[in-house]
N, C-alpha and C positions, 0 to 999 in steps of 0.2 A: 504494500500500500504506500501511495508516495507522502504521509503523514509520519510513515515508518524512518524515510531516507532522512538524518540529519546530519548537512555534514559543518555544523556550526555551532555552539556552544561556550557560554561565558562562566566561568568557578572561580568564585574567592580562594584563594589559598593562603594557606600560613604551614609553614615549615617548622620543624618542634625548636624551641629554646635551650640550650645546653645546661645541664645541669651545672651545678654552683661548686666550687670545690670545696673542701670539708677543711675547717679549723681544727684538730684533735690533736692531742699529747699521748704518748703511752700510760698509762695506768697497770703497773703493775706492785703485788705487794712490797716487794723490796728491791721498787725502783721507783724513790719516792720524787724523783724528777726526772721523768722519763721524756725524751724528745720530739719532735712535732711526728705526726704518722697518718696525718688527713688526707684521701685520696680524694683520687680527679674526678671532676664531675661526669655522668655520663653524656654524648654527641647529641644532640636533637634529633629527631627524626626526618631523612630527607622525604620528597615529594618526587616521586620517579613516573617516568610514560616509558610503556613497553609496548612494543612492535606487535602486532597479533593478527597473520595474514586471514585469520577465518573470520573476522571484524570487516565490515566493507560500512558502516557508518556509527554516528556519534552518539546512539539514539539511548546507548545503555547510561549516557553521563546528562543526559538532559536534564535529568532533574534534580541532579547533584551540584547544589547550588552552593553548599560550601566544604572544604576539603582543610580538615585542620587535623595535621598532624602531630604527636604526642613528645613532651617535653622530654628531654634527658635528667636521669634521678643525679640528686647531689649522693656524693663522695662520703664517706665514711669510714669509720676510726681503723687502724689495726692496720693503713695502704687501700683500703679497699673502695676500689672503684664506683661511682654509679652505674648503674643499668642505663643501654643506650634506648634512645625511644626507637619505637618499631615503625621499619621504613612503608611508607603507602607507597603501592604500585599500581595505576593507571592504565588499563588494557588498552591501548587505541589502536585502528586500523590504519595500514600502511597508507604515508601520503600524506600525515596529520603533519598542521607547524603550529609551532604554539607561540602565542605572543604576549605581549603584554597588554591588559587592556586598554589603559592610560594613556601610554607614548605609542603604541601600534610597535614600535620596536618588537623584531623576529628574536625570539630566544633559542629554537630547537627544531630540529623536524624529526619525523621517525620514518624511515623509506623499508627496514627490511623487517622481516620477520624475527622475535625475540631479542631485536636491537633494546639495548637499554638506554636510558639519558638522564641525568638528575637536572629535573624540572625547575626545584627550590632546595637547595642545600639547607639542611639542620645548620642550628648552631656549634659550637665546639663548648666542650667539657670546659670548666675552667680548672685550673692548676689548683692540686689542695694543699696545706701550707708545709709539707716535706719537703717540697722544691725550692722555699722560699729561703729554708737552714743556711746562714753563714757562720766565716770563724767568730764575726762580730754579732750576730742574731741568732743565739743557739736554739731560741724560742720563738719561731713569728708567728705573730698573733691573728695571719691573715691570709686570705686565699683568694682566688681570681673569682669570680662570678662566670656565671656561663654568660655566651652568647645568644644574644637572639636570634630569634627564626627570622625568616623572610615572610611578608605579607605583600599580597600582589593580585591585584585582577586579572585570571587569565583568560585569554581567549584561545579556543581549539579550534582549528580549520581543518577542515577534509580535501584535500585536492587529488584526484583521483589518477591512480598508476595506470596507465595505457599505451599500449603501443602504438596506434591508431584514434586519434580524436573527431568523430565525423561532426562537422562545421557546415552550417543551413541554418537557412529560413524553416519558421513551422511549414509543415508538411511540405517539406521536398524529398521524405522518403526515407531521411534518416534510419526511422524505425524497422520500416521494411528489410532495406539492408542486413538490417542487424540480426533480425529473425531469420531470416534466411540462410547468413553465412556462418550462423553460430547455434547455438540453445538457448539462447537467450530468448526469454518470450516479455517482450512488452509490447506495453498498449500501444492499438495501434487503431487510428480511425482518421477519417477523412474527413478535418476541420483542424485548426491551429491549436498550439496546445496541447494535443496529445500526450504529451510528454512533459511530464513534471517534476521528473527527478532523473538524475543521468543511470544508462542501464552500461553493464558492463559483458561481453562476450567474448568465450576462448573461441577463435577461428581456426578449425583444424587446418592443415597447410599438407604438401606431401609429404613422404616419409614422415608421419607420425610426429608432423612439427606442428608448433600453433604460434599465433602472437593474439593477444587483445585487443579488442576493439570496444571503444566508448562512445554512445550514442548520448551528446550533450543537448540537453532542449533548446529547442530552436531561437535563433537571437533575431531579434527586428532592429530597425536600423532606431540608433537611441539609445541602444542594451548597455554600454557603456556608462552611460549618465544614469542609470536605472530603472528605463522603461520595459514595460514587458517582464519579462522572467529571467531575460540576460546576462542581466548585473550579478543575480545570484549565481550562477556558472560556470562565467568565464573563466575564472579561476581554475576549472576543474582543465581547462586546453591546454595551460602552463606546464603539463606532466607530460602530454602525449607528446612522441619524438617525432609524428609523423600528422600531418592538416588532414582531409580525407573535407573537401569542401567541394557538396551537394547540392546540385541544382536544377531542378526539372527541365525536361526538352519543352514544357508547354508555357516556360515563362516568358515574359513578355521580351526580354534584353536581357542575357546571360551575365554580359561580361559588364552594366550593372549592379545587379544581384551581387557578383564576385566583391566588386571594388564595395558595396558596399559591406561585405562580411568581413573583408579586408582591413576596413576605417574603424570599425568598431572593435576590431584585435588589436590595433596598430594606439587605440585612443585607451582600452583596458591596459596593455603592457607590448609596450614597443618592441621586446624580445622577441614575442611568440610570431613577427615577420622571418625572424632570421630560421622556423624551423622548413623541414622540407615540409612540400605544399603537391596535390595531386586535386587535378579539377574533377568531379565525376558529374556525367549528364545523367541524370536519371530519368527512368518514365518512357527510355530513348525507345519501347517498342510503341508508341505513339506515333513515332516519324519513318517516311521510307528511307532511303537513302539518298534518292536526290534532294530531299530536304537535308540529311546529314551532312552532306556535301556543303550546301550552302552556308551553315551553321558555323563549319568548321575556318571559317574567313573570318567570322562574325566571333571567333572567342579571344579571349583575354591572352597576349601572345606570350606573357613574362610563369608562364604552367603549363604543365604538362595535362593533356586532358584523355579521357576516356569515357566512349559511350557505356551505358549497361540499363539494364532491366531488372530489378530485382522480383518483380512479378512473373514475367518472361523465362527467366534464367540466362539474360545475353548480359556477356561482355564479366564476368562474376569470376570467374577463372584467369581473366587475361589481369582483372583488376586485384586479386590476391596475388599473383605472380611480380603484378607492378610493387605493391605494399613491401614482401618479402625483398624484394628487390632494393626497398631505398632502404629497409631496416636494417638490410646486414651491406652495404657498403662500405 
């Protein structure tokens, strides 16, 4: 259900405080001034995100609105240590970056599977007064206090791992594609919008190869500035190494269409120009060939382009072959 996909979330955090170091003297019967023996305090507890490829959205921390991790125990007589606090660990799925809320400042990403990363560092123990002993202080009467935790609004982003990002207007087919060249089954209907949440599909390839493919919802010209559904997505294109930008044979001005899907990447994040790009006409069982013919004067000259059908089953093999092709150059 696309109420299920989030790939966005804000959590208070706070990282535990270090335990205080411990002031204590030996006490024994016949050592009736016995020397300092306070230990250290125990580390605060860190705030960790862990990589977890069977995770594909944010949906489990939704409503995990504050994450406060547990303080480190002070230090105690005899050397003895605190207890350190117990570290949280953060399941999230590959792709996440985490930020700060406040400054937007990127703190972390998490790309693989059981990658770890500490989020918010615990505080430190502080020193208990054994360490403080000199030849002139045989007795110090004082210890470090712990450190404090880190307090921080975070924000967690989904940007989705793909090999293949398909890039369009609502209904130029996106969907279709996708259902066809993978198992992927999303919705799929003839009006804009169909698609409200991005789907992701393994594409089997020969010899028993695949690569990913991500069907992103559709942008209108504006998606940049935040109209339409856009704004919330484009982020997810930032991952794919490869454009896959779809365009019906039945639209009005192709190359258009293009420059417009173009302007609204280039106005999201000027990088996602520099990936490779692949034009595909879809719908192409619509037109004969002397109309393809004519078409093909009439496209965008700075891409590579290819007819296909995902209805039909034309041109689906020539266009997986192209894919595999820029992926492993």
């Amino acid at each position: 259900m696309p109420e299920n996909f989030i790939d966005y979330v804000k959590i208070y955090c706070r990282s535990g405080s270090g335990g205080a170091g411990s002031v204590h003297f030996r006490r024994e019967k016949f050592v009736p001034k016995g020397g300092p023996d306070g230990g250290d305090g125990g580390r605060g507890a860190h705030i960790i995100l862990r990589g977890n490829r069977n995770l594909w959205t944010l949906l489990h921390l939704k409503y995990r609105k504050h994450v406060y991790a547990d303080n480190g125990q002070p230090g105690g007589g005899a050397g003895s240590s605190g207890a350190q606090g117990g570290d949280i660990i953060l399941e999230v799925p590959l792709g996440t970056v985490a930020k700060n809320a406040d400054t937007g400042k990127k703190l972390l990403e998490i790309t693989e599977d059981g990658e770890e990363e500490i989020l918010l560092k615990g505080g430190l123990g502080g020193l208990g007064n054994t360490h403080f002993k000199t030849s002139t202080n045989q007795a110090p009467r004082y210890a470090q206090p712990g450190e404090p935790g880190i307090e921080m609004p975070i924000v967690l982003e989904l940007k989705l791992l793909a090999d293949v990002g398909l890039v369009g207007f609502p209904n130029a087919g996106k969907s279709t594609l996708l259902s066809v060249v993978s198992a992927a089954k999303p919705k799929i209907a003839d009006y804009a919008f169909t698609t409200l949440v991005p789907n992701l599909g393994v594409v089997a390839y020969r010899d028993m190869q695949s690569f990913v493919m991500a069907d992103i919802p559709g942008i209108i010209e504006g998606a940049a500035e935040g109209k339409g559904l856009g704004s919330r997505f484009l982020r997810h294109i930032e991952r794919n190494s490869i454009l896959l930008f779809m365009v019906p044979a039945d639209s009005e001005n192709i190359a258009l269409e293009y420059g417009i899907l173009l302007k609204e990447l280039k106005k999201h994040n000027p990088e996602l120009l520099d990936k490779e790009r692949l034009l595909a006409v879809t719908k192409s069982d619509l037109i004969d060939q002397e109309l393809k013919e004519l078409m093909i004067s009439e496209l965008p000259k700075d891409i590579n382009h290819i007819f296909i059908s995902s209805v039909a089953q034309i041109g689906l093999q020539d266009l997986k072959d192209k894919l595999w092709q820029s992926l492993h150059k």
